[in-house]
C-alpha positions as CSV (number, residue, x, y, z in Angstrom):
1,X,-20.7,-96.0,22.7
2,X,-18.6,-95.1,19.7
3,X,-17.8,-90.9,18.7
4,X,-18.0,-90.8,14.6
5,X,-15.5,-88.3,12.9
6,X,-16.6,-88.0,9.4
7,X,-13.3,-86.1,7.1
8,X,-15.1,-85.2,4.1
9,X,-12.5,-83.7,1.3
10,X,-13.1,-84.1,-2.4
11,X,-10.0,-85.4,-3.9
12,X,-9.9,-85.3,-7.6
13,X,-9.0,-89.0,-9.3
14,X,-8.0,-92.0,-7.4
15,X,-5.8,-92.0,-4.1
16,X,-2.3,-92.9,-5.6
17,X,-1.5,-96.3,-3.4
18,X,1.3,-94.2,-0.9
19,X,-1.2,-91.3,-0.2
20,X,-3.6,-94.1,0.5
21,X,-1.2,-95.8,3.2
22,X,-0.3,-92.1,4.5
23,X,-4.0,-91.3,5.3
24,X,-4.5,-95.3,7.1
25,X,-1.0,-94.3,9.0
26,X,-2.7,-91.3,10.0
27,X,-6.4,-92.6,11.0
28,X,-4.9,-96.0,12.7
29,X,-2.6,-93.5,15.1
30,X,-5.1,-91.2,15.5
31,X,-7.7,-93.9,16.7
32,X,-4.7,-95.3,18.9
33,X,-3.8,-91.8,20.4
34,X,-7.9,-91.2,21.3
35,X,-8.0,-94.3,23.0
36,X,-4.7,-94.0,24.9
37,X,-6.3,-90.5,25.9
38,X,-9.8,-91.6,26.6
39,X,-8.0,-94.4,28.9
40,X,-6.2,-92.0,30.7
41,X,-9.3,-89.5,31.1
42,X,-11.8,-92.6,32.2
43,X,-13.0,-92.6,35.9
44,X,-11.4,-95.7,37.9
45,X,-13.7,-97.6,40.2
46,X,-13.3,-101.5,39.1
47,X,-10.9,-100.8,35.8
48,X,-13.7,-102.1,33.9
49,X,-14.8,-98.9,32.4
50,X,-11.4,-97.7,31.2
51,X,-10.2,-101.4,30.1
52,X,-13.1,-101.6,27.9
53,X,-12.2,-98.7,25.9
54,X,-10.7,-99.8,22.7
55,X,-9.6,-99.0,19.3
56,X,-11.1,-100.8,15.8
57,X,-9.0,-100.3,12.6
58,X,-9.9,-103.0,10.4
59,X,-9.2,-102.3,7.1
60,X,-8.0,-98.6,7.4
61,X,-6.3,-98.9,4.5
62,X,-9.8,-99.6,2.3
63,X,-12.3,-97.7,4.6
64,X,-9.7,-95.3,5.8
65,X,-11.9,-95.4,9.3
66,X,-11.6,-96.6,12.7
67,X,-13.3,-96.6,15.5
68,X,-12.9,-96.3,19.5
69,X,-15.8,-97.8,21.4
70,X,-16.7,-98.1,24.8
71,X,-17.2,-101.2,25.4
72,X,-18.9,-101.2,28.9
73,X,-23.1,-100.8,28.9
74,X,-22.8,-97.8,31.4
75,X,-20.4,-96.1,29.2
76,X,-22.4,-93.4,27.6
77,X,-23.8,-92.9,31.4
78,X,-20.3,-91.7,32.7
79,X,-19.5,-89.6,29.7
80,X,-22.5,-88.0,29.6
81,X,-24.0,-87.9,33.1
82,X,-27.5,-88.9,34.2
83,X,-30.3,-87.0,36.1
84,X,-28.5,-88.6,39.5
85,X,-24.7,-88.1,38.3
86,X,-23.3,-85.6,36.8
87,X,-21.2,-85.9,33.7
88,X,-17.3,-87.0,34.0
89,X,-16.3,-87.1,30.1
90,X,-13.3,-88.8,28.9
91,X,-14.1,-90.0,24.9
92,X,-15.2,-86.6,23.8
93,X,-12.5,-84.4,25.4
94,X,-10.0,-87.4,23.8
95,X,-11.2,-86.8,20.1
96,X,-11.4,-83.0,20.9
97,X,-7.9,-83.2,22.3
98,X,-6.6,-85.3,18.3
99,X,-9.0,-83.5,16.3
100,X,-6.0,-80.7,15.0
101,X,-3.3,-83.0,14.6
102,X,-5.5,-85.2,12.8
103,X,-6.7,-82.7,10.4
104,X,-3.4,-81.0,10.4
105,X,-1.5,-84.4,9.5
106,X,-4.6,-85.2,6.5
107,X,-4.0,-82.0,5.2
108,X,0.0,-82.4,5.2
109,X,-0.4,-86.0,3.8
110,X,-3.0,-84.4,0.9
111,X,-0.7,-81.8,0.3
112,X,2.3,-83.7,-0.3
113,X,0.7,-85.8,-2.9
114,X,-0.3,-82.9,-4.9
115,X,3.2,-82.0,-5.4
């Protein structure tokens, strides 16, 4: 189970190299922060759930992406409850809880290199 963020801004010519290595800096800590969160939030009954929970952020500096999977098959189950247990969320109220600083930080980063 994975929670996509798409950032869609239109940024006129090429990312100069820094900006580039700004935004990465800023998706890579972001994805870091949700998963430390989403850890912290997860329901503890073996550890497995809330050890599986990690952070992907290969080639942020291309894609300027990452990812934060659940790696457990009853992960989506727990987050978002069944018809025999209710929900207990812990990935969504995570990348609720970094969405503001994350678009806060972009539009800093964005702003600077317009200058």
């Amino acid at each position: 189970m994975s929670i996509r963020i798409d950032l869609q801004k239109n940024l006129s010519g090429e990312l100069t190299k820094s900006l580039r290595a700004e935004l990465a800096k800023v998706v890579r800590e972001t994805a870091f922060a949700i998963e430390a969160d989403a850890k912290q939030r997860a329901p503890v009954d073996t550890g497995a759930l809330r050890s599986s929970i990690q952070a992907d952020v290969k080639d942020a500096e291309t894609l300027l992406q990452a990812e934060v999977a659940v790696g457990v098959e009853y992960g989506p189950y727990v987050e978002l409850g069944t018809v025999h247990q209710s929900a207990q969320p812990f990935l969504t109220p995570a990348v609720e809880a970094q969405r503001q600083p994350f678009e806060q930080r972009i539009a800093e980063a964005i702003e600077r290199a317009g200058k």
